[in-house]
N, C-alpha and C positions, 0 to 999 in steps of 0.2 A: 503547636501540637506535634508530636512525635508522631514517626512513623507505625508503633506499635499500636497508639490511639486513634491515628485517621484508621487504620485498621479496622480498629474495632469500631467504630463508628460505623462504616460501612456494615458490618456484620449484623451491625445495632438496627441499622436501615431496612433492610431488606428481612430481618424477625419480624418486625412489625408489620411491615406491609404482605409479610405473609400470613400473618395472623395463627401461627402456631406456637403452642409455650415449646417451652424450655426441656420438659419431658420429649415430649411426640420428636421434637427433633433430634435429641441426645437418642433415642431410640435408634432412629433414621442414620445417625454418625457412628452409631458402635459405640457412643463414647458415654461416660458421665454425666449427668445433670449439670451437676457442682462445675465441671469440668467446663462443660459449654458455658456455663456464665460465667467463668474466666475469662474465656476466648472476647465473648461479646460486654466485659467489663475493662478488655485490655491489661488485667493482671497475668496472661499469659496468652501464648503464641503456639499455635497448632506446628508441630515441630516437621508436618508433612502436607504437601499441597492439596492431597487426597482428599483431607477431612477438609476445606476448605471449598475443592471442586461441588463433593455431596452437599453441604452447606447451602450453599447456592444453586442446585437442581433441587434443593427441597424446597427454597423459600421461593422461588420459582422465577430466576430473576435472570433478563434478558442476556445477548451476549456480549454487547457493549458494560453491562455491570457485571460479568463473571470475568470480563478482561482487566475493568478497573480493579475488582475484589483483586484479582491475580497479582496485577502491578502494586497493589498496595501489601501484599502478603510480604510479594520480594523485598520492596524496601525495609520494611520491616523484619524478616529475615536478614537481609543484609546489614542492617543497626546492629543485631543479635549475636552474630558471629564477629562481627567487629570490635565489639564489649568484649566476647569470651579471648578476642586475641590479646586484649590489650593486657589482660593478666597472664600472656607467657613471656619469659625473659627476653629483653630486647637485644643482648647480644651477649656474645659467649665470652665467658672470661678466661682473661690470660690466665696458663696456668702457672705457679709461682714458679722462682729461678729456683733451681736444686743445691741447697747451699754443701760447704765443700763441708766432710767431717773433721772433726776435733778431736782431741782427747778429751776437752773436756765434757762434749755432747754426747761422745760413745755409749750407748748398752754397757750395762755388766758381761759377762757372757755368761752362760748358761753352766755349769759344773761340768765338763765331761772328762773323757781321758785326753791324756797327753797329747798333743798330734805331733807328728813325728817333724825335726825340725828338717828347715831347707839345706839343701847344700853349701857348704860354707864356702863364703865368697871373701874375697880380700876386704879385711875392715876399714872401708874409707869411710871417714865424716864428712854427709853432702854439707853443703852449704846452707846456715838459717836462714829460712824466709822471713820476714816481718810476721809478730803474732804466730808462728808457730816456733817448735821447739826443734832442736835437729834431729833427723833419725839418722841412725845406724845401721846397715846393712850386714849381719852375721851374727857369730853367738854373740857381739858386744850388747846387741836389742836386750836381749834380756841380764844384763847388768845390773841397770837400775830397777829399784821397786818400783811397782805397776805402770812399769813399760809393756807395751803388745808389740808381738811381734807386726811386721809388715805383711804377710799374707791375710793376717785377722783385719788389718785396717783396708784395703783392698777388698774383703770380700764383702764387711762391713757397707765400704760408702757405694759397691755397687746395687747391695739391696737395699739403703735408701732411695737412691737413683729410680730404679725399676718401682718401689711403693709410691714416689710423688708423680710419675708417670704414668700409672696405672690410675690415681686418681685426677690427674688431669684428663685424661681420655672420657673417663666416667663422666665427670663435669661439660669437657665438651659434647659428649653425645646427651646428655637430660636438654643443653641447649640448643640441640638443633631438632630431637623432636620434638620436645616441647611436652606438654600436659597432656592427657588424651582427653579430644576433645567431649567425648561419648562419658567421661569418669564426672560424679558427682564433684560440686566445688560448691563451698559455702560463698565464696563471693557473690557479686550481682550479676557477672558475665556469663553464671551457666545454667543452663534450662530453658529459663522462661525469654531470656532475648533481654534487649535494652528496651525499657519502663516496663518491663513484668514484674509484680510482686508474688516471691515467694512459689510452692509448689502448685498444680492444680487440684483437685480433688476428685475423687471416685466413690462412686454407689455398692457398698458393701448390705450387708443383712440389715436395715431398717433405712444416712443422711447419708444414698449412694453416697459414704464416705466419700471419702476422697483419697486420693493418694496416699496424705498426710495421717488422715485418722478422721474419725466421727465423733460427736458430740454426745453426751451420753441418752437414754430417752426419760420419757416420763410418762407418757400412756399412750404413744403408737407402739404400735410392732411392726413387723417384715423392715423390708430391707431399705437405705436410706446411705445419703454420702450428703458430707457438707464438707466446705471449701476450709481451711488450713490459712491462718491469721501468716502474715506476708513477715518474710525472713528478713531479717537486719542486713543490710550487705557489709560487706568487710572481706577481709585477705584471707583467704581459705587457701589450702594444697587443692590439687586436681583430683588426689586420689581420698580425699577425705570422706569419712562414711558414718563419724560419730555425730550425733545429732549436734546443732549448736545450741545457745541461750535463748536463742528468738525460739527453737523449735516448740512447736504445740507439744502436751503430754501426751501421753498415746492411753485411749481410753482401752478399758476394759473387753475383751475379745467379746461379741456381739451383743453389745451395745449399740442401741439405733439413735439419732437426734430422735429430742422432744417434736410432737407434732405439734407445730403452730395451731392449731386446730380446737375448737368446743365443739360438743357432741351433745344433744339431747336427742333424745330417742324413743319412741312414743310405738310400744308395739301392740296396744289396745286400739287400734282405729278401724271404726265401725265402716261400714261403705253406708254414705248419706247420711252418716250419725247413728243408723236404725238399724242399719240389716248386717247380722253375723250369728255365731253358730258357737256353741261352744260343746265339746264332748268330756264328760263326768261318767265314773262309773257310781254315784250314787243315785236312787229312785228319786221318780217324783214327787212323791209324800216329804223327801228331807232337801229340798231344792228351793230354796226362797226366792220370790220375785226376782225378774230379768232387773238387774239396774239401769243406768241410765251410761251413756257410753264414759262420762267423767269419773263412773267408780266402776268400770268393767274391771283392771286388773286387783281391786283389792277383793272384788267379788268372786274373781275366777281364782284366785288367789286360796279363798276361805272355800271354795268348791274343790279345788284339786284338779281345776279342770284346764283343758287347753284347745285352740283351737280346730275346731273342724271345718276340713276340709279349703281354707283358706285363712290369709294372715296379711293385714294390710299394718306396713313400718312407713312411721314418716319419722325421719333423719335432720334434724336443723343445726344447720354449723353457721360457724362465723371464725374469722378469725382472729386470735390473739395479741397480735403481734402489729406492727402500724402498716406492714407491707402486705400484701395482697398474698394470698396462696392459689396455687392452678389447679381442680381436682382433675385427673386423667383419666378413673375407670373407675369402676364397680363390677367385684366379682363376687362371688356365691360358691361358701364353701359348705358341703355337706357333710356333717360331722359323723352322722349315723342312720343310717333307714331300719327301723323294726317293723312286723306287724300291725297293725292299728289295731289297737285294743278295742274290745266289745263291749262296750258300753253305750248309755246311751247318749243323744245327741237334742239339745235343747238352744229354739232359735230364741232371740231377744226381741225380736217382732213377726208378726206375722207377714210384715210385710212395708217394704216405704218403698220413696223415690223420689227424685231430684232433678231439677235441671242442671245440675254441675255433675260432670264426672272430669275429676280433676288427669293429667297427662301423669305418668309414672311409668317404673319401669316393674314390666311381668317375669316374672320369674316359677320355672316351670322344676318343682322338684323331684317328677319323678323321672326326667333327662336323666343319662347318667354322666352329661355334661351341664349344666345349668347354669345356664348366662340369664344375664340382666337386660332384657331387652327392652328397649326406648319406645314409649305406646301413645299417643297424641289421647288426648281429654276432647270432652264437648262440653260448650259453657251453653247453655239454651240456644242451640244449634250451629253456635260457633266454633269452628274447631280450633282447640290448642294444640300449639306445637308438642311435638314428643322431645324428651327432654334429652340432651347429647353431651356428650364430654369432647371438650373441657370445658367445664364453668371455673369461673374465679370467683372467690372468696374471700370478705375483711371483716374486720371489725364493724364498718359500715353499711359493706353489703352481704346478708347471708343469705343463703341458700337452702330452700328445702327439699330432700329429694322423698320420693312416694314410693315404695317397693312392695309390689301384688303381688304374694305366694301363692301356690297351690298344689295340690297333689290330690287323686285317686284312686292312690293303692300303697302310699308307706304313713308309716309315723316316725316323722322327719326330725332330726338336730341340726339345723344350722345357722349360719353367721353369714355376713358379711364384710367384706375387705375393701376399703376405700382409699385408693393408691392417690397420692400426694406430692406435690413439687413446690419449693418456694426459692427464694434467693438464697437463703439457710442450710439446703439441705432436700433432701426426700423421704419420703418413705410411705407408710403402711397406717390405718387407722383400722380397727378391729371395731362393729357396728355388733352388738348382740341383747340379749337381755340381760344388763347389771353383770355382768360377768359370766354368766351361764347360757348358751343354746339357745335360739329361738326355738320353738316345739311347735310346728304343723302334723296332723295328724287327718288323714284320711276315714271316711266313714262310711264303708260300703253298705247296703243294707241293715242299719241299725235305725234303732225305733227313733222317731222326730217327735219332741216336745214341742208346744207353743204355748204359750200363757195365757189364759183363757179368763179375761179382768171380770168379766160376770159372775165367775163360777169363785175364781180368786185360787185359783189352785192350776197345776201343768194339767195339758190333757193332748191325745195321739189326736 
């Protein structure tokens, strides 16, 4: 086992035994979803001891296990840097010998004017060296065709001289400071440490993306980041910035991941099957029988009617996908407050009751902040717990959740938002009717119908 996976083991330890997801504690760290189950998957390595330290005051873990977490961060750290060294040059290279000039190596020279010649000096012929040709000192130099004089050869092999010096120097300085370490590199030595795979991920508008990028969605919304498939290692520069072949595509600007998630959605639900209320503005002469709660919406539907005065949604997910999902909230978003229209108000019974009143969360719409508040049931005098996030979520195990609206004084549009976390990604799930507004509507002083089975007609 490498240092970067006992690592993440430990971090793997101490999530569980603290019994909080992946959200609540990405919360707690400043950081990503995606991000954090990198850390505790060991495809990456928290680049500061900080987010490490909080880690462990969140999952709540002693000080003998914040010192172990510590020493194993370091080793791990120190594998990490030790990888990124192993891709800077291991020692500086000679730089080559300054070979002497030729005739035959020389430049052309450039066209210019004449230059004025040297003072003439006694025409002695020095002596040939092996492999070069003789030179002559005075007006003999320019005798023969395309002889140079000796101050052009001279000033010649000194700005060779000075050019392969200056790039020797260059070459020695790239090998003594080396790559920056802080500069992206496609190899395996940068970033994420030794056994990191690839970037980590971040929470952008629907799979807190992730660094790398998000997956595209398919029927969440809000914001979401998923983790970035692990980069191929190979020889990259330090200062490299162009994406490589392994790199993910980069999805389309707000784009959120698909929600692992199914939604059925049920906003006809009676309290005890019997008792609810619907407001119409048509008379009771054109009102047919209360139906039964299994055709309330196609009934209220062919009335044009909507709720008064309350709105019980039962929500049943599951999920998709073979891994579990974590739900972390439920929020309540108010699209519109109007007037409550003046019509009238016709109940479905006159009256029931039950020994079940099921746990759900109340929701008060005329707040002009409206949270979801968690409310314990009674089963024939036994009391149910009030329902709390996080629940988790499969294929195997779904979940219903129960949301009690209410208002006495607007005629309400709104929705609900159901915030999301899985191993994939995060994001947002949108709870409403079929695409449209839920519609509560308040009913102050308006006339109350009841169905009156003797008479076979409504009556006040």
């Amino acid at each position: 086992m490498s240092e970067a996976e006992d690592f993440a083991r430990l971090m793997r330890e101490l999530k569980e035994r603290g019994g909080l997801s992946y959200g609540v504690l990405a919360r707690r760290l400043h950081t990503s979803t995606s991000t954090l189950h990198r850390y505790c998957s060991g495809d990456a390595l928290p680049v500061e001891f900080a987010v490490v330290d909080r880690f462990a005051r969140a999952c709540g873990a002693s000080a003998a296990e914040a010192v172990d977490l510590h020493r194993a961060w370091l080793l791990a750290d120190a594998r990490r840097r030790a990888g990124t060294a192993a891709y800077r040059p291991a020692s500086r290279p000679a730089p080559e010998p300054v070979p002497e000039p030729s005739a035959a190596a020389e430049p052309e020279p450039v066209p210019s004017a004449a230059p004025e010649p040297e003072p003439t000096v006694a025409a002695e012929p020095t002596p040939a060296v092996a492999g070069k040709p003789a030179v002559v000192v005075g007006p003999a130099a320019a005798a023969g065709p395309g002889a140079r004089p000796s101050w052009y050869r001279r000033r010649a092999a000194v700005a060779a001289a000075a050019g392969l010096a200056a790039g020797a120097v260059a070459v020695a300085l790239l090998a003594v400071t080396g790559p920056d370490p802080g500069a992206p590199s496609a190899g395996p030595g940068a970033g994420g440490g030794a056994g990191t795979r690839g970037p980590s991920g971040s929470a952008s508008a629907g799979l807190t993306p992730p660094e790398a990028g998000a997956a595209p969605p398919e029927s969440a919304t809000g914001p979401a980041t998923g983790s970035a498939p692990p980069s191929e290692p190979g020889a990259g520069s330090a200062g490299a910035s162009a994406p490589s072949a392994a790199s993910p595509p980069v999805p389309a600007p707000g784009r959120a991941p698909a929600a692992p998630l199914k939604a059925a959605v049920r906003s006809h639900v009676w309290a005890a099957g019997c008792g609810h209320a619907y407001l119409t503005e048509r008379g009771p002469g054109s009102v047919p029988p209360p139906p039964v709660e299994a055709d309330a919406l196609a009934w209220a539907a062919a009335q044009r009617a909507v709720h008064a005065g309350s709105q019980i949604v039962e929500v049943t997910l599951h999920g998709t996908g073979g891994g579990a999902v974590v739900l972390e909230g439920l929020e309540v978003r108010v699209g519109a407050r109007r007037t409550p229209p003046a019509w009238n108000v016709y109940q479905m019974s006159p009256g029931c009751g039950g020994g079940l009143t099921p746990a759900a969360f109340a929701v008060n719409l005329d707040a002009p902040r409206p949270l979801a508040r968690p409310v314990a049931g009674n089963d024939a005098g036994g009391r149910q717990p009030a329902p709390a996030f996080p629940m988790r979520v499969s294929a195997a195990e779904p979940v219903v959740l129960r949301v009690e609206a209410a208002t006495t004084g607007c005629d309400c549009d709104w929705s609900l938002d159901l915030r999301w976390t899985s191993p994939a990604g995060s994001g947002t799930l949108r709870v409403d009717d079929g695409g449209r507004p839920l519609r509560t509507s308040a009913a102050p002083g308006r006339p109350v119908y009841g169905y009156a089975l003797e008479q076979g007609r409504w009556a006040r």
